[in-house]
C-alpha positions as CSV (number, residue, x, y, z in Angstrom):
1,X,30.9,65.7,41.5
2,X,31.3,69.2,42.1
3,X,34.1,71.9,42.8
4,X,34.5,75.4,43.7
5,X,37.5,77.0,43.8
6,X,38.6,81.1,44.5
7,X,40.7,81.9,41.3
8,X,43.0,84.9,40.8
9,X,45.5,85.1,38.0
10,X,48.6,86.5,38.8
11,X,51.7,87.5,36.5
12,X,53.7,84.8,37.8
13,X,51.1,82.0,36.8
14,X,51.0,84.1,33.5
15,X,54.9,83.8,32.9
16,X,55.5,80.7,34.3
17,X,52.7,79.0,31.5
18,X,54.3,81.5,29.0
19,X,58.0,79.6,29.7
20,X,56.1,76.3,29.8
21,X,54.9,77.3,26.1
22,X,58.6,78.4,25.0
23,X,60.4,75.4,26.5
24,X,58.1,73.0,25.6
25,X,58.3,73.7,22.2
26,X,61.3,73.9,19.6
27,X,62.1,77.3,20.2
28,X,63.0,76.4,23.8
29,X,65.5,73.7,21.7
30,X,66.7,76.4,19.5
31,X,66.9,78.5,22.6
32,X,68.8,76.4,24.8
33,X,71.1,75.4,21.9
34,X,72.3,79.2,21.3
35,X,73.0,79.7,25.0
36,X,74.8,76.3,25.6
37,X,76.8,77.4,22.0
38,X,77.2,80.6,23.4
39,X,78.5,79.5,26.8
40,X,80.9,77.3,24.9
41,X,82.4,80.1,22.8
42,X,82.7,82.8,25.5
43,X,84.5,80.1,27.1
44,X,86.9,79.5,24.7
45,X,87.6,82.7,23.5
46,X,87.3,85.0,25.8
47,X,91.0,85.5,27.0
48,X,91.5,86.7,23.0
49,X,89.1,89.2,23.0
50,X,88.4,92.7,23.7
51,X,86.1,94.2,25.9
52,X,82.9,95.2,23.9
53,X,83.3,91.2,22.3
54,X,83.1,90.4,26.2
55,X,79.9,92.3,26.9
56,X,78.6,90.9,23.9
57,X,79.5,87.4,24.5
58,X,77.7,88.3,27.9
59,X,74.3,90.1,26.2
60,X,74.4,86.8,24.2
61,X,74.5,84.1,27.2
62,X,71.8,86.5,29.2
63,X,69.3,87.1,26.3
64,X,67.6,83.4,26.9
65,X,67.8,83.0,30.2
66,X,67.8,86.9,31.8
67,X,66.4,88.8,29.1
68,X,63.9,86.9,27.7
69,X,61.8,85.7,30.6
70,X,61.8,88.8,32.3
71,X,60.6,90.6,29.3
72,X,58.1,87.7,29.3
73,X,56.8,88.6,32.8
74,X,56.6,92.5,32.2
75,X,53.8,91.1,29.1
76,X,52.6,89.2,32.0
77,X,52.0,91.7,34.6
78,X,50.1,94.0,31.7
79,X,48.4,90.8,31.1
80,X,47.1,90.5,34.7
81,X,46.1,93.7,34.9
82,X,43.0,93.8,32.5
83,X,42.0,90.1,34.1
84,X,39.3,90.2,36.7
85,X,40.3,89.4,40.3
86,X,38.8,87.3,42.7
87,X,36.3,85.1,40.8
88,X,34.5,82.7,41.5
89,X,34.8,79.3,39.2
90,X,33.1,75.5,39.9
91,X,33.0,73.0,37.9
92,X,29.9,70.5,38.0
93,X,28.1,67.9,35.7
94,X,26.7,71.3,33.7
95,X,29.8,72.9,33.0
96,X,32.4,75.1,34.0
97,X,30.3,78.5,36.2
98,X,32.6,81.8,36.6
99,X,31.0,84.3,39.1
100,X,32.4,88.0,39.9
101,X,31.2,91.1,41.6
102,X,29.3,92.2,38.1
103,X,28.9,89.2,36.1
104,X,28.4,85.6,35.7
105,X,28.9,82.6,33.0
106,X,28.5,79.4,32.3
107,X,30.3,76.8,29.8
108,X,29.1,74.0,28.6
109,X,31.6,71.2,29.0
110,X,31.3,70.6,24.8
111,X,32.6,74.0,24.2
112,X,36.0,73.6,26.6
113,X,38.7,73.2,23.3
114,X,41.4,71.6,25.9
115,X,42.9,70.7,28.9
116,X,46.3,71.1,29.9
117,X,48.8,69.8,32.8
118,X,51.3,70.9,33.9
119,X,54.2,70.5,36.8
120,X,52.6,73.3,38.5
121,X,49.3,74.3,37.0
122,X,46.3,73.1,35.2
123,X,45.1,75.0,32.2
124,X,41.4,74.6,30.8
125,X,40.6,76.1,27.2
126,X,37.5,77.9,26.8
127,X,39.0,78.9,23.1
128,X,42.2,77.8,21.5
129,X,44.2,80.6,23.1
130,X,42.2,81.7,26.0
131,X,41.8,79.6,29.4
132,X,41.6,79.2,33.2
133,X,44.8,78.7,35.1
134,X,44.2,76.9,37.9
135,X,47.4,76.3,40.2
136,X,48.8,73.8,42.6
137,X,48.4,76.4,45.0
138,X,44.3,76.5,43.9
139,X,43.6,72.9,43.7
140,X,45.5,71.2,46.3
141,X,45.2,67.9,47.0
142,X,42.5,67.9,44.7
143,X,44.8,68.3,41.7
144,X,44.8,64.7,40.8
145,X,41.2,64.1,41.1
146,X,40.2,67.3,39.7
147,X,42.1,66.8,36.6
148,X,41.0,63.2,36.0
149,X,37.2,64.9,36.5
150,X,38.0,67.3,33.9
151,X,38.7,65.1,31.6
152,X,36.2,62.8,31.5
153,X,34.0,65.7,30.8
154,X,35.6,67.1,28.3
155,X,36.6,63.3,26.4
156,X,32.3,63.0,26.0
């Protein structure tokens, strides 16, 4: 089996794995608990109270939900910006193959560290931290296939 896919990161593939990470994990609990607690109390007391409690009642309910990811995608977008565009990846019996303008590379499938699924992505882990994202938008109707594929490699 073969495949060959176009891949370009962008920041919104960036910040959307990033909030996939944070609310995946407890500190998306913690996080959701603070604003839900925060929603509550602005709720109830905000009648009683003056006006700089009110914009901090306010700074509190946006900091998880406005604040937060959009500092997340600004990381992002400097993030993009030192990834090579428009390469070139396939994936065969050998390994994964990455091809751009300058370079090429090729992994073995025994040195991929993980794959991941998502609602909207597939991530594959050349090192713990680093990967390919690989998007709906990428794979296509091949998503399924492709990621079963994957993972038989990677399971040898």
């Amino acid at each position: 089996m073969k495949y060959k896919f176009t891949y370009q990161t962008t920041a919104f593939d960036l910040w959307q794995l990033s909030m996939y990470g944070i609310y995946g994990s407890m500190v998306g609990v913690c996080n959701m608990i603070f604003t839900v607690a925060m929603v509550l109390l602005t709720a109830k007391f905000w009648s009683d109270v003056n006006s700089f409690m009110k914009i901090l009642f306010i700074i509190a309910i946006c900091l998880f939900t406005v604040i937060q990811p959009a500092v997340v995608y600004m990381r992002a977008k400097r993030q993009v910006a030192t990834v090579l565009h428009d390469m070139e990846i396939s994936f065969d019996d050998h390994g994964i193959h990455v091809k751009t303008e300058k370079q090429s590379s090729d992994l073995k499938w025994n040195t991929i560290k993980g794959v991941s699924k998502k609602p909207s992505m597939i991530v594959i882990f050349s090192t713990t931290k680093h990967g390919f994202v690989l998007t709906n938008k990428v794979l296509g109707k091949q998503k399924e296939a492709f990621y079963d594929y994957v993972i038989s490699k990677t399971q040898k």
